[in-house]
C-alpha positions as CSV (number, residue, x, y, z in Angstrom):
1,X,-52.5,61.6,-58.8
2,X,-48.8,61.8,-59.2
3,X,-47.3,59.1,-61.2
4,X,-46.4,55.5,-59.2
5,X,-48.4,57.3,-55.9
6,X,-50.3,53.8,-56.0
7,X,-47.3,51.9,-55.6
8,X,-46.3,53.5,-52.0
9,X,-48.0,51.3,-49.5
10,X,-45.8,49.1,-51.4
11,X,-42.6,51.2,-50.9
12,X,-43.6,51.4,-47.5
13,X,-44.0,47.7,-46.7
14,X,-40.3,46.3,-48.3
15,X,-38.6,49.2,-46.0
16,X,-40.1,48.0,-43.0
17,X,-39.3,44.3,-43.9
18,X,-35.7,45.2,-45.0
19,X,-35.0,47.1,-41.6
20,X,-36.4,44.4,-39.7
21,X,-34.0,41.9,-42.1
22,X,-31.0,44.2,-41.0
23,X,-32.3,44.4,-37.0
24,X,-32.7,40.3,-37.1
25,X,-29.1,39.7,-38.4
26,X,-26.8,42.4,-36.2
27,X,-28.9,40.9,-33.2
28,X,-28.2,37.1,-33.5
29,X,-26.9,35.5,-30.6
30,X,-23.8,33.1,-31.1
31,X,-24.8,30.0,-29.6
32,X,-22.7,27.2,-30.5
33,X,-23.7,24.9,-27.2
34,X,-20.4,22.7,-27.1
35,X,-16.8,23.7,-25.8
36,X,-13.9,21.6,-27.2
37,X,-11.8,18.9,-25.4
38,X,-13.4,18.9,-22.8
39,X,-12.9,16.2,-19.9
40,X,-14.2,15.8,-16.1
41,X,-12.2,13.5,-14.2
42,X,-12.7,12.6,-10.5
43,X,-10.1,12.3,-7.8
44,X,-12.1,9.2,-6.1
45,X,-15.0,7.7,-8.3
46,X,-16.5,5.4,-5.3
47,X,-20.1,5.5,-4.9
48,X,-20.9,6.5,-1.2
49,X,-22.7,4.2,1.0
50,X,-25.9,5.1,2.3
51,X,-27.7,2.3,3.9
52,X,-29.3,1.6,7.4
53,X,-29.0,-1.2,10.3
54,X,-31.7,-4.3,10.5
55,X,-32.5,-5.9,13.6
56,X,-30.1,-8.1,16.2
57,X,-27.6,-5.2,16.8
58,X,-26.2,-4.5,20.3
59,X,-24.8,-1.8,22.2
60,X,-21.0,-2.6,22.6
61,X,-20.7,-5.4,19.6
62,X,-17.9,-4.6,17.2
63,X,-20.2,-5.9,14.3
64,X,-23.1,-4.2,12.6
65,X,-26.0,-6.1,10.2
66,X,-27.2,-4.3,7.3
67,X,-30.9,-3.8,6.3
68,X,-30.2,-5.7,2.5
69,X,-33.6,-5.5,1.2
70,X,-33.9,-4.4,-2.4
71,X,-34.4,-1.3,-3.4
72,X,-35.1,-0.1,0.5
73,X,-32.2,1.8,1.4
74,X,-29.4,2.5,-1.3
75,X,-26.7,0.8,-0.4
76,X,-28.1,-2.8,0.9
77,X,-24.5,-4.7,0.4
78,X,-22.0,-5.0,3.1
79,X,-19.3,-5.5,0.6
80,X,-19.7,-2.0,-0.9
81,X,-17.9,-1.2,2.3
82,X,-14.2,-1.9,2.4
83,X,-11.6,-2.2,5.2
84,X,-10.3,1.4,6.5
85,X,-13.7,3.5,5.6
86,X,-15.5,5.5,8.2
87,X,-18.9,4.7,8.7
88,X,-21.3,7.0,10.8
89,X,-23.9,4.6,12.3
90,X,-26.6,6.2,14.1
91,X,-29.7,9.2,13.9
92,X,-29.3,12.8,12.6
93,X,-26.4,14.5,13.8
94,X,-25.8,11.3,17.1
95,X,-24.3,9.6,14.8
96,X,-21.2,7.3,16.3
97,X,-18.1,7.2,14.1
98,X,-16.7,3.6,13.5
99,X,-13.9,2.3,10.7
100,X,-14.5,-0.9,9.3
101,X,-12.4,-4.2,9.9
102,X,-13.9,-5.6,7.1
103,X,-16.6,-7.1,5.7
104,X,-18.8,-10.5,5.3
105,X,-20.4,-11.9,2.2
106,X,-23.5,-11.2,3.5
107,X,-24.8,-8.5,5.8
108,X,-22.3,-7.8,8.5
109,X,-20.0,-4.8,8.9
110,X,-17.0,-5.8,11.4
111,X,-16.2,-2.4,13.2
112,X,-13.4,-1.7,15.3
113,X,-15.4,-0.2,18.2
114,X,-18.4,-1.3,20.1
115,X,-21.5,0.1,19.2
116,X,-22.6,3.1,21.6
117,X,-25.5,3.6,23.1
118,X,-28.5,4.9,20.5
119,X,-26.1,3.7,17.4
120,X,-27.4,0.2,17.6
121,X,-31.4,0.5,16.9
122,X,-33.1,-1.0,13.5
123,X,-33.6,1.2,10.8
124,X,-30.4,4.0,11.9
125,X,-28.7,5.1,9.0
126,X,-25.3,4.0,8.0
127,X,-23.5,5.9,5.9
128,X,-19.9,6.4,4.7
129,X,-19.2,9.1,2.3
130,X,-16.9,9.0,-0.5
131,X,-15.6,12.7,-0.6
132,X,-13.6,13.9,-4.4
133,X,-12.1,16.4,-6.4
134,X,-14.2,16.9,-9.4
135,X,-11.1,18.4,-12.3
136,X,-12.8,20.3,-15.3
137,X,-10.7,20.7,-18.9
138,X,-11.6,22.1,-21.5
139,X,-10.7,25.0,-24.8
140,X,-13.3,27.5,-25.7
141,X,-14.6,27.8,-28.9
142,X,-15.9,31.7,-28.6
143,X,-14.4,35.0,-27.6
144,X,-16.1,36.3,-24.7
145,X,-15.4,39.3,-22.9
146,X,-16.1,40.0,-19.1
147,X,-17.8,36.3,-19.2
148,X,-18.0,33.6,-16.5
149,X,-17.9,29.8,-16.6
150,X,-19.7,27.9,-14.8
151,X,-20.0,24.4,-13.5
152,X,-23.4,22.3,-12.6
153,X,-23.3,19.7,-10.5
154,X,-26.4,17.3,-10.2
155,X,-27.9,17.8,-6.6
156,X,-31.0,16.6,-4.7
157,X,-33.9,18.5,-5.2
158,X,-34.3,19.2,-1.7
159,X,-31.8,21.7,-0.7
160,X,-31.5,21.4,2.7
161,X,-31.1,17.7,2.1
162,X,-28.2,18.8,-0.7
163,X,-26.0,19.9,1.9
164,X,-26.5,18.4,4.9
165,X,-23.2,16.3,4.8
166,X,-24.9,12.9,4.1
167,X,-25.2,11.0,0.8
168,X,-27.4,11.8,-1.6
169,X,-29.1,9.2,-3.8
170,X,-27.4,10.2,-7.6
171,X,-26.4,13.3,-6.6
172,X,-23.9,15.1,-4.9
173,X,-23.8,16.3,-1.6
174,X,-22.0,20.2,-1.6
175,X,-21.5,19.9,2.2
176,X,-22.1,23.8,2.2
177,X,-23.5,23.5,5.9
178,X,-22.0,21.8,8.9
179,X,-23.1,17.8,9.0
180,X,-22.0,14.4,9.8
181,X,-18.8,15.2,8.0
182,X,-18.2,18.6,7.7
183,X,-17.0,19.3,4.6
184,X,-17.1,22.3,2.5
185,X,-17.6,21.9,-1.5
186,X,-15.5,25.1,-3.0
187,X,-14.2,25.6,-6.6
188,X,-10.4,26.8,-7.8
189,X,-10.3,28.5,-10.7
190,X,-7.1,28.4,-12.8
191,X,-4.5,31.0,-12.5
192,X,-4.9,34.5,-14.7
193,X,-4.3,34.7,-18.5
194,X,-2.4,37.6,-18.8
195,X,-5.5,40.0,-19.5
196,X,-7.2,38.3,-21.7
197,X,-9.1,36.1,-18.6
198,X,-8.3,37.7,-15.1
199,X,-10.4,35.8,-12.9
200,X,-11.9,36.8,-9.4
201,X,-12.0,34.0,-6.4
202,X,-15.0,31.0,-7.3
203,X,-18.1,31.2,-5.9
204,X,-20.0,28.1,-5.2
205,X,-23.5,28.0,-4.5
206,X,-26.2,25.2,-3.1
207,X,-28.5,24.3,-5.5
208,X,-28.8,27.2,-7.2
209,X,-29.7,26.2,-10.2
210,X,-33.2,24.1,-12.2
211,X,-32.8,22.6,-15.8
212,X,-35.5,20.7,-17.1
213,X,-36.5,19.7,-13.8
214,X,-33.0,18.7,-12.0
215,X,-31.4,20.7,-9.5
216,X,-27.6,21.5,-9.4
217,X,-24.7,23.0,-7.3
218,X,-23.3,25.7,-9.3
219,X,-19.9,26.3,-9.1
220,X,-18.4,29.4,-11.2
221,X,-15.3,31.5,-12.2
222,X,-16.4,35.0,-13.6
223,X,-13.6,37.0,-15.3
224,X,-12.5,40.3,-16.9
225,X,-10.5,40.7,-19.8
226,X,-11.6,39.9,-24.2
227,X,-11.3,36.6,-23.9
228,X,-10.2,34.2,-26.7
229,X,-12.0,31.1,-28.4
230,X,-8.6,29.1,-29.0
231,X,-7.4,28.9,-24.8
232,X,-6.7,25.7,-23.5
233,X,-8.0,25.1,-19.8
234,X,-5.7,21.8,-19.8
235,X,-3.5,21.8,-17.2
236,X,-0.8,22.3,-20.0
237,X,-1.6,25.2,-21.8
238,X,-3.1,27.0,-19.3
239,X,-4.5,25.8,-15.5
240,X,-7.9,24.1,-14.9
241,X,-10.9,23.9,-12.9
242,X,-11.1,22.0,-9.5
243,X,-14.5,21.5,-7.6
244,X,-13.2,20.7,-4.0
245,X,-15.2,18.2,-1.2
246,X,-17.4,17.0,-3.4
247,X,-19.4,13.9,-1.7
248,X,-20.1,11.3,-4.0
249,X,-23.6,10.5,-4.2
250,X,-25.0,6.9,-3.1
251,X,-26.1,4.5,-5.9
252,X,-29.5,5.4,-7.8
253,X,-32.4,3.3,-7.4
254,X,-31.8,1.4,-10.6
255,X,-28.5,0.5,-9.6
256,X,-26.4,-2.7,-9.8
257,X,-23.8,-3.5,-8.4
258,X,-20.6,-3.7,-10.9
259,X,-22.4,-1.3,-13.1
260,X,-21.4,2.4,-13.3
261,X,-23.9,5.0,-12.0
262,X,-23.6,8.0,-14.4
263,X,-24.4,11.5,-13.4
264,X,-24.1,14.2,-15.7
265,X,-22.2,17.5,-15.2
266,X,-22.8,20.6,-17.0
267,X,-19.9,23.2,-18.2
268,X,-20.9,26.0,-19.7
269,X,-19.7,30.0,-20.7
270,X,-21.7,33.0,-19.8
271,X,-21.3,36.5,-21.1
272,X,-21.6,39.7,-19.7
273,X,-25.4,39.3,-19.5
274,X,-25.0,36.0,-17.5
275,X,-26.7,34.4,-20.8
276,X,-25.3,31.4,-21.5
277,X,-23.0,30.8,-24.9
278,X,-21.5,27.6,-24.8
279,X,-22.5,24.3,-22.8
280,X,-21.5,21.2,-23.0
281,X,-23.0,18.0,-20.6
282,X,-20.3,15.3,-19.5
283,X,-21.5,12.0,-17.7
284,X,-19.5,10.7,-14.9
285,X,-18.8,7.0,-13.7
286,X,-19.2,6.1,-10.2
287,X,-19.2,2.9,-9.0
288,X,-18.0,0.3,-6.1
289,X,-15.0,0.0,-5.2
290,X,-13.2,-3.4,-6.1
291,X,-12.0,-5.3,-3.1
292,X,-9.5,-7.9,-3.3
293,X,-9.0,-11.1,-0.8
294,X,-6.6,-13.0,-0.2
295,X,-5.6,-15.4,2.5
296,X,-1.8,-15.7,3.5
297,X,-1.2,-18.7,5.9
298,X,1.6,-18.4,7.9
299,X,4.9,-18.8,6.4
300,X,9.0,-19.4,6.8
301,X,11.6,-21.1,4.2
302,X,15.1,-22.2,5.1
303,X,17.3,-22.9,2.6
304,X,20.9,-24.5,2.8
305,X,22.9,-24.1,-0.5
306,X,26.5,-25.0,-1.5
307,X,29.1,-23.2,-1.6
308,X,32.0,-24.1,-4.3
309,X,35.4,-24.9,-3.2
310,X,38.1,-22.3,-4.3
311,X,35.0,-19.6,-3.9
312,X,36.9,-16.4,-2.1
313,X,35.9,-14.0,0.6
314,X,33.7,-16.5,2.3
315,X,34.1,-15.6,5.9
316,X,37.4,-13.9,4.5
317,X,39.0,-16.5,3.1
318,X,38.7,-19.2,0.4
319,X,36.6,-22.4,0.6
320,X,39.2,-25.3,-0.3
321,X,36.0,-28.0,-0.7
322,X,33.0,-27.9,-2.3
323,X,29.5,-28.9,-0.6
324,X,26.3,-29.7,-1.6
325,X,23.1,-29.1,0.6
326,X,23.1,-31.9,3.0
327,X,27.1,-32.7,2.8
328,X,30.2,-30.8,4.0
329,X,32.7,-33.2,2.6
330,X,35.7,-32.3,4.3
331,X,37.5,-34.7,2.3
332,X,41.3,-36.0,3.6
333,X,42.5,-34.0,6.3
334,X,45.8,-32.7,6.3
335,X,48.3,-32.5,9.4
336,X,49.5,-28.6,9.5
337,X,46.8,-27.6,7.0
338,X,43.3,-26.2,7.4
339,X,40.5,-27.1,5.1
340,X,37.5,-24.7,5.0
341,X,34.3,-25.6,3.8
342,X,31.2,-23.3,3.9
343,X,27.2,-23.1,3.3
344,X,24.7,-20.4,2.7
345,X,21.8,-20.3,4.8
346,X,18.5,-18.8,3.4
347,X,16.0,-17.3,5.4
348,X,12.3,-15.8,4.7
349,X,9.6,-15.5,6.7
350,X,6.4,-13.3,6.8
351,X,6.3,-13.3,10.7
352,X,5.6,-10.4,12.3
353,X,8.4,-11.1,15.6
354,X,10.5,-13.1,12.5
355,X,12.5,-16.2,13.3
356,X,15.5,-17.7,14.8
357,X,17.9,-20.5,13.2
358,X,19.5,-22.8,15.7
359,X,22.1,-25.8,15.2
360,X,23.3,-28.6,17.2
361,X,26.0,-31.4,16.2
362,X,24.8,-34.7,17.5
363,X,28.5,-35.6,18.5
364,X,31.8,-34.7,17.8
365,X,33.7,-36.4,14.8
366,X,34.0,-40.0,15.5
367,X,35.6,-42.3,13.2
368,X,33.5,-44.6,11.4
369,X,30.6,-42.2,13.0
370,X,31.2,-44.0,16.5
371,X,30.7,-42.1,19.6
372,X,33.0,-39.9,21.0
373,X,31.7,-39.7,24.9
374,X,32.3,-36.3,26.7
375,X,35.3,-34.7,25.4
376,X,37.3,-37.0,24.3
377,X,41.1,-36.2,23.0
378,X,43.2,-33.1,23.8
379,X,42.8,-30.1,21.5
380,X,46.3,-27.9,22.0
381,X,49.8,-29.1,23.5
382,X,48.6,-27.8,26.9
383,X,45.5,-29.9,27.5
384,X,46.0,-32.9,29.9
385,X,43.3,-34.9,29.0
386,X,43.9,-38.1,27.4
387,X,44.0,-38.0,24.1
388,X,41.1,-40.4,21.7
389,X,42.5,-40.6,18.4
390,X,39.1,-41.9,17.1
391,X,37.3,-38.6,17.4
392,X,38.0,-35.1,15.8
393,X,37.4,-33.1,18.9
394,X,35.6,-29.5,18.7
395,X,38.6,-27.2,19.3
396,X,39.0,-24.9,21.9
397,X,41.1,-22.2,19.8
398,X,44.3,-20.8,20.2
399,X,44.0,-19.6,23.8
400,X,41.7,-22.6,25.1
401,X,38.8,-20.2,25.6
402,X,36.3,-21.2,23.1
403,X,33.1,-23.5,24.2
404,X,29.9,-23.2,22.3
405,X,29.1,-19.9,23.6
406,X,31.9,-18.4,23.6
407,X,33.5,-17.2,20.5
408,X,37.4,-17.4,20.3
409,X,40.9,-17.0,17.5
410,X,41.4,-19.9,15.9
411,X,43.7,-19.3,13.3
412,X,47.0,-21.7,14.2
413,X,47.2,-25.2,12.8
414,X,48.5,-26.8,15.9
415,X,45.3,-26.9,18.0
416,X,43.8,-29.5,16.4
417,X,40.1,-30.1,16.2
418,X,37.0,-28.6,14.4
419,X,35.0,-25.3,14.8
420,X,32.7,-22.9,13.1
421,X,32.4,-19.3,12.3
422,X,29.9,-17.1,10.5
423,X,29.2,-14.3,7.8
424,X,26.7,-11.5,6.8
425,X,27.9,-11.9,3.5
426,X,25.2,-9.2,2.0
427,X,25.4,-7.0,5.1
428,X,21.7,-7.5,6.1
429,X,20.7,-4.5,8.9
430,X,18.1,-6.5,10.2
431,X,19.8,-9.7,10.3
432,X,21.6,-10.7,14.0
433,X,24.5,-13.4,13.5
434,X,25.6,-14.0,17.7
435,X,29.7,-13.7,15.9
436,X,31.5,-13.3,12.8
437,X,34.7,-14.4,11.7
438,X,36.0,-10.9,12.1
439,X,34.3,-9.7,15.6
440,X,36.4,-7.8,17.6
441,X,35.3,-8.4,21.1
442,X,35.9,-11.3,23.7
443,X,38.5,-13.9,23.1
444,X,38.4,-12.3,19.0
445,X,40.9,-9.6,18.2
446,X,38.9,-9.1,14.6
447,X,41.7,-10.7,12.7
448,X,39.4,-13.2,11.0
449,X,39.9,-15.8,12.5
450,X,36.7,-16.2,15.6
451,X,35.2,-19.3,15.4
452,X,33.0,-21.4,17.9
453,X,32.2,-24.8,19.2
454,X,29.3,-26.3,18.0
455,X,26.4,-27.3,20.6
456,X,27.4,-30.8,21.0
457,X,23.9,-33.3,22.4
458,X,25.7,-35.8,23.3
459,X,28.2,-34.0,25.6
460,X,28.0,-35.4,29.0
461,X,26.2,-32.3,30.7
462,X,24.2,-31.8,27.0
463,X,24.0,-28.5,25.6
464,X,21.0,-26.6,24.0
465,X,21.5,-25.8,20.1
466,X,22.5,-22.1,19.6
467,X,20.8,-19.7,17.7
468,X,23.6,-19.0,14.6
469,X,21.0,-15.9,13.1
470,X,17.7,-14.6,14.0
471,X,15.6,-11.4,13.0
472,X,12.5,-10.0,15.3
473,X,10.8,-8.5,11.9
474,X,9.6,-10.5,8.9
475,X,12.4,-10.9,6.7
476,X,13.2,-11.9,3.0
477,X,15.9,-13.7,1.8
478,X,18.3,-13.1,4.9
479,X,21.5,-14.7,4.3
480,X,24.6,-15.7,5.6
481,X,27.8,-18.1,5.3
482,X,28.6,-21.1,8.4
483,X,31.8,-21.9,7.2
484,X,33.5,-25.1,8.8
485,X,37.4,-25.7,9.3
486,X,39.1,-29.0,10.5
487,X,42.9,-29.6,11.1
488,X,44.0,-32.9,12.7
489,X,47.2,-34.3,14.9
490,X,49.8,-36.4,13.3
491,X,48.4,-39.3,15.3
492,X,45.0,-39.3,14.2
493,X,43.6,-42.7,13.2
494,X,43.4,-43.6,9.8
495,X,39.6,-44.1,9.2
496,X,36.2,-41.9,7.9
497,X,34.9,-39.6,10.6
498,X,31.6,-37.6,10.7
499,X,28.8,-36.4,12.6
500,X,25.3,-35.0,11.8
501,X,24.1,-30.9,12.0
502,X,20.9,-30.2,13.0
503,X,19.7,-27.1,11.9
504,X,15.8,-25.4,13.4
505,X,14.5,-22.5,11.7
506,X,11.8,-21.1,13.7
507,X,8.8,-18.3,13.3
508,X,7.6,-15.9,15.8
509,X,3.9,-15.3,14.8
């Protein structure tokens, strides 16, 4: 027997193992089952509604009652419905389209149509679906040539029922078919990487895909090119993924309101082989959608302020007395010299037609506040009325013209009396002022000087107050000047004159 001829089984037996060594390690598959940074974000994270109607609805009522029963329908809250959203009431494909008005506490859906015929039977389904773009980041971990990544999305089991257009409880609906809202669940993939990953156009499939019992929508971007394990599918570095029309699925049936449902979404990298490489499993937050109420009572604030004496470009010239909110002291009138006093008047309102301000002097200027009946005293050299030295009179300007409608110059000191003008000062668009001091149109030749009578009530035909401003939208803080001048005769009575202004600021709801 030639010489270690007993040892060759042996020989034999640590060559087979050490070939099969070799064979085992040049045939290991890389599988590292996580990519890096990866993020799913969604473009709307309401849960849909999926619910159905309970008895005591009518044909042609513009309210709906909701089945609430636990745990019989999905949705079984009214308030999981907000104002705007598009609710389908009805059977199968007859279902009525209806937008909410809003909501009660309890069970009923206010709807901004009447219920059609057939939409109004107990036990229809109601359903509004919350449609989203589903965004997919990530950086790959392994270089993969000629690969594919793909996308799961958690669907119904059923898969007719997966794409039908309605709902589905914790999953999402792909829409792939024509339904109730006729949507079409695609994917974008990002644009090419040089060679390295030149991608063809998405393909998205309906529930194409079983993983330990759960179905899901697959949604993938295959490529050619070597691929790297360091690229960034940010939306910096490179582009990203985008899963189009998703509809959001209704709430499980553990849910709570208030609490997040969380599906789970499934990224992963294929190679050539379609074997999968890398996968990593995101949850995603879906939950109501937080409605906010409020109750706004109708509103409007009128504000009268001071204005300081010596303040310029008030109604384009300078205040020479100061006032305070309720009191336009003149002070002592001079016989050649005008004094000029002024206000700001503040308006807001949140009325939809907006508001008017209107004014009205209970009388002329009577000394000691005593009554000057009809129009007393002469106001320029030509007027042949009689003249009362115990009451200012409301002037008729420098040409005689001006009433308390009719605007007119008034900018020489002997026509005597007292008038009005007024001033946009902040040059509000929406703001109408019936004159300025500078209007250019009537008896004014846009010098500066138009004023106006006030509406006197005692007058002996009396007169209505006059709207001095007014808007027809809501407005905030509208403001303008009402700037006063006074000049007397040289026979004036010695004496305190004055009257009262009534001022009405009035909404248009």
């Amino acid at each position: 027997m030639p010489k270690f001829a007993s040892l060759r089984p042996l020989f034999i037996i640590l060559i087979i193992l050490t070939s099969l060594a070799v064979v085992g390690k040049f045939s290991k598959k890389s599988y590292s089952l996580s990519l890096s940074n990866v993020s799913v974000t969604l473009s709307n994270s309401r849960l849909s509604f999926k619910g159905a109607l309970t008895s005591g609805n009518a044909v042609g009522a513009t309210f709906a009652y909701i089945n609430t029963t636990q745990e019989a329908y999905p949705s079984t809250s009214a308030s999981q419905l907000v104002e705007g959203d598009i609710v389908r009431i009805g059977a199968n494909n007859t279902m009525g389209s209806y937008t909410v008005a809003s909501t009660s506490a309890n069970n009923l859906v206010y709807i901004t149509s009447g219920l059609a015929s057939g939409n109004a039977t107990a036990g229809n389904d109601v359903i509004a679906s919350a449609s989203s773009n589903l965004t997919v980041r990530f950086t790959t971990v392994n270089t993969i040539a000629n690969g594919r990544f793909r996308i799961l999305v958690p669907a119904d089991s059923n898969a007719a029922r997966s794409t039908d257009g309605i709902p589905d409880v914790d999953k999402f609906d792909g829409g792939f078919s024509s339904g109730p809202t006729s949507i079409n669940a695609t994917v974008t993939c990002p644009a090419d990487v040089g060679a390295t990953y030149d991608f063809v156009d998405g393909a998205a499939t309906r529930s194409a895909v079983t993983i330990a019992g759960n179905n899901y929508h697959t949604f993938e971007c295959a490529y050619s090119g070597a691929g790297t394990n360091t690229t960034a599918f940010n939306g910096i570095s490179q582009g990203y993924f985008v899963i189009n029309n998703l509809i959001n699925p209704a709430p499980s049936s553990t849910h709570t309101i208030g609490v997040a449902d969380t599906p789970r979404v499934i990224i992963q990298q294929l190679d050539s082989s379609l074997q999968v490489v890398d996968q990593t499993t995101v949850a995603i937050g879906l939950i109501e959608a937080v409605k906010v109420t409020a109750s706004v009572s109708p509103q409007i604030t009128f504000k009268i302020l001071p204005v300081a004496g010596g303040t310029g470009s008030v109604c384009g010239g300078t205040t020479t007395v100061s006032t305070t909110p309720n009191v336009v002291p003149l002070g002592e009138l001079l016989v050649g010299t005008f004094t000029n006093a002024a206000q700001s008047l503040s308006v807001s309102t949140n009325a939809v037609n907006g508001y008017a301000v209107t004014v009205i002097e209970n009388d002329q200027l009577g000394r000691n506040g005593g009554t000057c009946t009809g129009d007393p005293g002469k106001t320029n050299n030509s007027d042949s009325r009689t003249e009362n030295t115990s009451c200012i009179p409301d002037t008729v300007g420098d040409g005689g013209a001006m009433t308390h409608t009719a605007s007119a110059e008034w900018g020489t000191t002997t026509n005597k009396g007292f008038a009005y003008t007024l001033h946009n000062y902040n040059s509000v668009s929406n703001m109408t002022l019936p004159f300025q001091y500078n209007t250019n149109s009537g008896n004014c030749s846009g010098g500066g000087n138009c004023f106006r009578q006030f509406a006197d009530a005692e007058n002996s035909t009396p007169e209505n107050p006059e709207t001095i401003m007014s808007a027809t939208i809501p407005a905030e803080n509208h403001n303008a000047y009402i700037c006063y001048r006074a000049v007397i005769g040289s026979i004036q009575s010695a004496g305190d004159y004055e009257n009262y202004l009534t001022f009405t600021a009035t909404s248009t709801f």
